[in-house]
C-alpha positions in Angstrom: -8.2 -22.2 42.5 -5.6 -23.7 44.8 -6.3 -25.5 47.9 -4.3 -22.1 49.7 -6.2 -20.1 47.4 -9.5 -21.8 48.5 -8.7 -21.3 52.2 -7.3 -18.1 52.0 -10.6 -17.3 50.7 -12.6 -18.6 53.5 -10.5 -16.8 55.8 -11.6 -13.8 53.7 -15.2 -14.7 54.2 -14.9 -15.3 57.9 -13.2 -12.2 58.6 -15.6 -9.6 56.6 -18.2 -11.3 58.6 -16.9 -10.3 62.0 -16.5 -6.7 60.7 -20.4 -6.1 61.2 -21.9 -4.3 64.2 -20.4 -1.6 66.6 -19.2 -3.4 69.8 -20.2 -1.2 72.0 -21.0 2.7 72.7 -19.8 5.8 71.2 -17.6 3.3 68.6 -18.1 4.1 64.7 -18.2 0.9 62.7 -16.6 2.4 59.3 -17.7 -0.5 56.8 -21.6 -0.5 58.6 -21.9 3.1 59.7 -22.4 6.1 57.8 -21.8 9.7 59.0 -24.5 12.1 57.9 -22.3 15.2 59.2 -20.0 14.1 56.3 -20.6 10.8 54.0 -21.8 11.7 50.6 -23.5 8.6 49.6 -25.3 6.2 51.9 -23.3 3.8 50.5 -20.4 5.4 51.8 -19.8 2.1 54.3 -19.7 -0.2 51.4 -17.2 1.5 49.1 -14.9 1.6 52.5 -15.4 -1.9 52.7 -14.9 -2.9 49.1 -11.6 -0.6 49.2 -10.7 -2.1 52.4 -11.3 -5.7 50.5 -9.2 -4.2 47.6 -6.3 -3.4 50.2 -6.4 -7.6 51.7 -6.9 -8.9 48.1 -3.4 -10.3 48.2 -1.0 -11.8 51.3 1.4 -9.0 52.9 4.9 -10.0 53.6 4.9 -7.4 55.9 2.2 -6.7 58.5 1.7 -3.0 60.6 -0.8 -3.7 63.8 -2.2 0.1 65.2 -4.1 0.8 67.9 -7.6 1.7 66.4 -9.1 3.7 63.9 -8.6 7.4 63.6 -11.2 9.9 62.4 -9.3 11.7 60.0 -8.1 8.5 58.8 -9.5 4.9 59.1 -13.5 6.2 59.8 -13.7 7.9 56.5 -11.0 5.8 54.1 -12.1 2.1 55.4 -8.1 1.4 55.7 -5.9 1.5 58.9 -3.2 3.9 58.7 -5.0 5.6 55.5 -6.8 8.5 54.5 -9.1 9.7 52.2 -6.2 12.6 50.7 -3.5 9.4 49.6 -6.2 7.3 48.2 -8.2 10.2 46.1 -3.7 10.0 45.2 -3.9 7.3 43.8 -0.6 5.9 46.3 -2.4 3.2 47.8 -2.1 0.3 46.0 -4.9 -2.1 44.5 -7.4 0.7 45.7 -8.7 2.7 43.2 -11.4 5.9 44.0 -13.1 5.7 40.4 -12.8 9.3 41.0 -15.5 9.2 43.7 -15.1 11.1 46.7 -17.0 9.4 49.9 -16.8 12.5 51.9 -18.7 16.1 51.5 -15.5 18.2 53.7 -14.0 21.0 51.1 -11.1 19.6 51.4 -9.8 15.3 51.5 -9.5 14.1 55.1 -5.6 13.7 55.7 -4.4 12.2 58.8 -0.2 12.8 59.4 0.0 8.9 60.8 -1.1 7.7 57.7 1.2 10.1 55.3 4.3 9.3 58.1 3.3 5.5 57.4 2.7 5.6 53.8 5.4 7.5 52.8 8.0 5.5 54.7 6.4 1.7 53.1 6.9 3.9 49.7 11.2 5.1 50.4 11.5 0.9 51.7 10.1 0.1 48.6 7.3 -2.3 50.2 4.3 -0.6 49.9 3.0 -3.4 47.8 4.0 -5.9 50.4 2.4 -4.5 53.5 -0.9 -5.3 54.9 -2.3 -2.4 57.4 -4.6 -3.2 60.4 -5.9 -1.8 64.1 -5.6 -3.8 67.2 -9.2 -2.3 67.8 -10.4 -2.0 64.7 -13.2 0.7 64.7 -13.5 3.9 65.7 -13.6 5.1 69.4 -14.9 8.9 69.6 -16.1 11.2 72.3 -19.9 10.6 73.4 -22.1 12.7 70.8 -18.6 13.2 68.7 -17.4 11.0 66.1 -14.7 13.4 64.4 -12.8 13.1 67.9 -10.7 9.9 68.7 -10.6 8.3 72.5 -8.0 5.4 73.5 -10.4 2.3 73.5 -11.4 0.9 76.7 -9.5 -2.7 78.1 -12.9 -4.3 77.4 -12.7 -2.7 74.1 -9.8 -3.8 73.3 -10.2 -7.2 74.8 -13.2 -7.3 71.9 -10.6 -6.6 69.2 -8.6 -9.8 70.1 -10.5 -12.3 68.1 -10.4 -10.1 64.8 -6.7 -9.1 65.2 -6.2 -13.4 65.4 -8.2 -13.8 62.0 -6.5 -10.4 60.1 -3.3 -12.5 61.1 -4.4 -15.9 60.0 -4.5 -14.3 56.8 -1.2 -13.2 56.4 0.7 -16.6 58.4 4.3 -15.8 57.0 4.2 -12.2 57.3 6.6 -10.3 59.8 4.8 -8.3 62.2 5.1 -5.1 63.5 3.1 -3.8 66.7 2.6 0.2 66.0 2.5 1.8 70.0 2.1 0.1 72.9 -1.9 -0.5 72.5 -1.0 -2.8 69.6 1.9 -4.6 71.9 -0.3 -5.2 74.5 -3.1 -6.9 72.1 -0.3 -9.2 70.2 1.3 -9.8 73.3 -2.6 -10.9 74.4 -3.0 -13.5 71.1 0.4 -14.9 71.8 1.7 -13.7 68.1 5.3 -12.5 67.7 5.7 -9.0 66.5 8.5 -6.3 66.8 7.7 -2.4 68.7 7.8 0.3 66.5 7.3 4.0 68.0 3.8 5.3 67.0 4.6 8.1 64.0 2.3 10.3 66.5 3.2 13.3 69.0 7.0 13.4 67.6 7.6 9.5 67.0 7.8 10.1 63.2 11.6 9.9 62.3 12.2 6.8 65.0 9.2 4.7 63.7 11.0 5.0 60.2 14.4 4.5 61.2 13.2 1.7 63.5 11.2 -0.3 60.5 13.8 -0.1 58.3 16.2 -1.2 60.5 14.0 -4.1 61.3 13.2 -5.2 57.4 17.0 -5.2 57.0 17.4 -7.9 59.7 
């Protein structure tokens, strides 16, 4: 192993670490917590975190910052920008289901972010390249409601800061792209250069496209 290799890997270490524990209230914790309304398994919060490991096995080039983890996406996949549908797909790469299904809802959880972001990495042909995180990374739900999302709180997301820093420590020569204004305001926050893209949400589909793949061509 290489001496990049061997830091890359504490970096690795150091950042799985900081994933344990909720930060605070009514906020799932996706590679810790488990769901009883809908996790098969109660190992449901380790696959997401080995397929989560799968996902940061190798450096992105290219680096896509949210705002926090969704409940149709993030809480039951383990991956920003990813759900449960695509992966049981097979079109995430290095992630692999074993044909195993976390979840016990008739049908895969599919979130439209994640198929608006996947599908656009996959037409730029950089899916492979393209590491996917959350400025807040867990889940924020409605008191006594965790398949409902909430905009995290400014002390919430102030707690994200320190993970966001170490997510990015890990990919130091990728070019980074804050996804909404949540995710501006938290790169702004760290001092890290990153370009706007419009959230693929509420009708920002076609411009956050067209405005990555403008910014890849630069």
């Amino acid at each position: 192993m290489t001496a990049a290799q061997t830091g890359r890997s504490s970096l690795l270490t150091a950042f799985f670490r900081s994933l344990s524990g909720a930060p605070s209230p009514h906020v799932f914790n996706p590679w810790v917590d488990r769901d009883p309304e809908t996790d098969i398994a109660r190992s449901a919060p380790q696959d997401r975190l080995e397929r989560l490991q799968a996902h940061l096995s190798k450096s992105a080039r290219y680096v896509l910052i949210g705002e926090a983890a969704g409940y149709q996406g993030c809480k039951v996949s383990g991956i920003p920008f990813t759900s449960e549908r695509l992966i049981l797909a097979g079109e995430i790469p290095r992630v692999s289901t074993n044909e195993v299904r976390l979840t016990s809802r008739a049908r895969p959880w599919s979130e439209p972010s994640a198929t608006t972001v996947w599908g656009t990495l996959r037409r730029l042909g950089i899916a492979e390249q393209t590491g996917l995180w959350n400025a807040f990374p867990w889940h924020p739900h409605k008191p006594g409601n965790t398949h409902s999302n909430r905009t995290p709180t400014k002390i919430e997301r102030e707690l994200g800061l320190p993970l966001l820093v170490r997510f990015l420590l890990l990919h130091r020569n990728a070019q980074v792209f804050a996804v909404g204004r949540n995710a501006e305001w938290a790169l702004r926050a760290i001092e890290w250069k990153a370009t706007p893209l419009r959230h693929p949400s509420m009708g920002g589909a076609s411009r956050f496209a067209a405005q990555l793949a403008a910014a890849i061509q630069n």
